[in-house]
N, C-alpha and C positions, 0 to 999 in steps of 0.2 A: 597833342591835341587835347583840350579838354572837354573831356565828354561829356560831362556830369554840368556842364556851363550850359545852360538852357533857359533860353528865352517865354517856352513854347512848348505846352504836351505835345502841340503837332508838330512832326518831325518838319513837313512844307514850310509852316509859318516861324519855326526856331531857325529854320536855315536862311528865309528871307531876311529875317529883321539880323542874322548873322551876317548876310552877302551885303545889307547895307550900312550898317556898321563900319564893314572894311571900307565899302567904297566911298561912305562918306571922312572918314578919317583920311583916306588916300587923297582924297577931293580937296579937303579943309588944309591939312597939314603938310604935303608933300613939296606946295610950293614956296615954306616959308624958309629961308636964307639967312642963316646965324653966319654974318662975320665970326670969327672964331681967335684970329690973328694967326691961324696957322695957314699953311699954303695954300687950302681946298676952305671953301666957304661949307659950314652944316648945314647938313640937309636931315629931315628925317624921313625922307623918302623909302630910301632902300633898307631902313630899319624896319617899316610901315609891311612894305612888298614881303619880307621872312614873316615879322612877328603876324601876321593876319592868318596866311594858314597855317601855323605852327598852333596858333590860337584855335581854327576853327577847321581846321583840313585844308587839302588840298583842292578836291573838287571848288568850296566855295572860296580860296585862297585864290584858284585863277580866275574863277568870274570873278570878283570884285577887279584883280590885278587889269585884267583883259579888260573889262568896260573901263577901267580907270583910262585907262593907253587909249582904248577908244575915243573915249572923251576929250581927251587931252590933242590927240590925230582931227577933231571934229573944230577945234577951236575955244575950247574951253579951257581958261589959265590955270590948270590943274599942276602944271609939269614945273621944276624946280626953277627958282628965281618968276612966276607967276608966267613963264612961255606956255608956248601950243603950237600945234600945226603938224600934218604929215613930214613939214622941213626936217624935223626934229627927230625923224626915224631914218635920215637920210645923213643928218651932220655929223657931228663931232660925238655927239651926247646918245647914236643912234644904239650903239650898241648896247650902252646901258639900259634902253630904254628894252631892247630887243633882247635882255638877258633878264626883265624880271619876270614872264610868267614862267622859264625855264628853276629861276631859284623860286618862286614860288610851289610848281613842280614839284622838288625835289625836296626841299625844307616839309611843305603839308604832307607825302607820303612819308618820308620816315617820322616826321611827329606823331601820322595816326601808327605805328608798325606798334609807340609803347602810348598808350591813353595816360599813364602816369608818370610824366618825362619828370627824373630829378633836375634839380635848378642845374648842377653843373652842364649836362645834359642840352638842357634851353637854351643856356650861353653857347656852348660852342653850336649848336644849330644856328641860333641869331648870326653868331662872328661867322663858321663856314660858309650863310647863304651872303652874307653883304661881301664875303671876298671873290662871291661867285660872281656875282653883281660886278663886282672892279676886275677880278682878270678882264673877262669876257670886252666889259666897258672898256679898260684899257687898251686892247688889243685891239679891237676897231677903229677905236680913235688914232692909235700910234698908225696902223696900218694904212688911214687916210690922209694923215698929215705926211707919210712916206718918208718918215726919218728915223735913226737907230736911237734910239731914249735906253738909259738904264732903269731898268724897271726895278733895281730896288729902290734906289731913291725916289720913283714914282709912285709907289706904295708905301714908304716912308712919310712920303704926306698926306696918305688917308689913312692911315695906321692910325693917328688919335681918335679921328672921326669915329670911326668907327669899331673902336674901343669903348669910345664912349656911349653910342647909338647901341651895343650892346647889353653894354648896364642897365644901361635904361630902359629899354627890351623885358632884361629879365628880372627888372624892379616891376613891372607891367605885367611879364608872366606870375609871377610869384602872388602878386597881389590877386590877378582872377584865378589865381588857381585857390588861393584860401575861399575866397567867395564861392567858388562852384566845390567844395568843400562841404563850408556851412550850407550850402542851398540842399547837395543831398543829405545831411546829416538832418536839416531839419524835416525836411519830404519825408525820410525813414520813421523821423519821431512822430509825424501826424499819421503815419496809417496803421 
């Protein structure tokens, strides 16, 4: 988590304009669909669902996540490939949906356990929460479709994905963490 990233002396109004940050990036970008040419079309969805409370904590990692699902459960094309609907917690795609405030969860408490996560650190929290996100996801969906799948080969093809959705994760971390850097270095120097 980064601490020192502050919007806001007041702790109310830094956490606001935090919880809408996430849920507007969740809102804006979740449902765009990179053809890729590998098996799984990209998404930055569940890179979106870790990096936010890894970013800002837990607590405001699952509101944002939680109102996002809401929204998206209400009819709004928030949800990957621009879907929506309650359907969508019931289909194919339910579990994933039903596993992100759980990696949100668990990604925003251990980010806040160190305030100053090294990059290696950031990455593997980004990769562990998006593999939380794909068991979880997989195993709902195999268990609906009611056939034996080889799960390595079924994570062989989100294995790029989100390889990649990690980097970029922690090109994103790395960058506000220099910025929430220089913002307390300069705070320090004016008082």
């Amino acid at each position: 988590m980064l601490q020192n990233l502050r919007f806001s002396a007041n702790t109310n109004i830094d956490s606001a304009i935090k919880f809408a940050i996430g849920l507007l990036a969740l809102c804006l970008l979740s449902p765009i669909e990179i053809s890729s040419g590998l098996q799984v079309a990209f998404t930055p969805q569940s890179l979106l669902v870790v990096l936010i409370p890894l970013l800002f904590g837990w607590k405001i990692g699952i509101a944002a996540v939680s109102f996002y699902l809401l929204l998206g459960g209400l009819g709004l094309p928030v949800f990957s490939g621009y879907s929506s609907g309650w359907d969508r917690f019931t289909g194919l795609s339910g579990g994933f949906l039903l596993a992100f405030p759980i990696a949100a969860l668990i990604i925003g408490y251990v980010g806040e356990q160190n305030h100053r996560i090294p990059s290696l650190s950031a990455a593997l929290l980004l990769l562990l929460g998006q593999l939380l996100i794909l068991l979880l996801g997989l195993y709902w969906m195999l268990n609906l479709m009611n056939e034996s799948v080889d799960w390595v080969n079924q994570l062989k093809g989100f294995a790029p994905g989100i390889l990649i959705k990690a980097a970029l994760g922690l090109i994103i971390y790395i960058i506000l963490r220099r910025i929430a850097a220089r913002m307390e270095t300069k705070a320090a120097t004016e008082k």
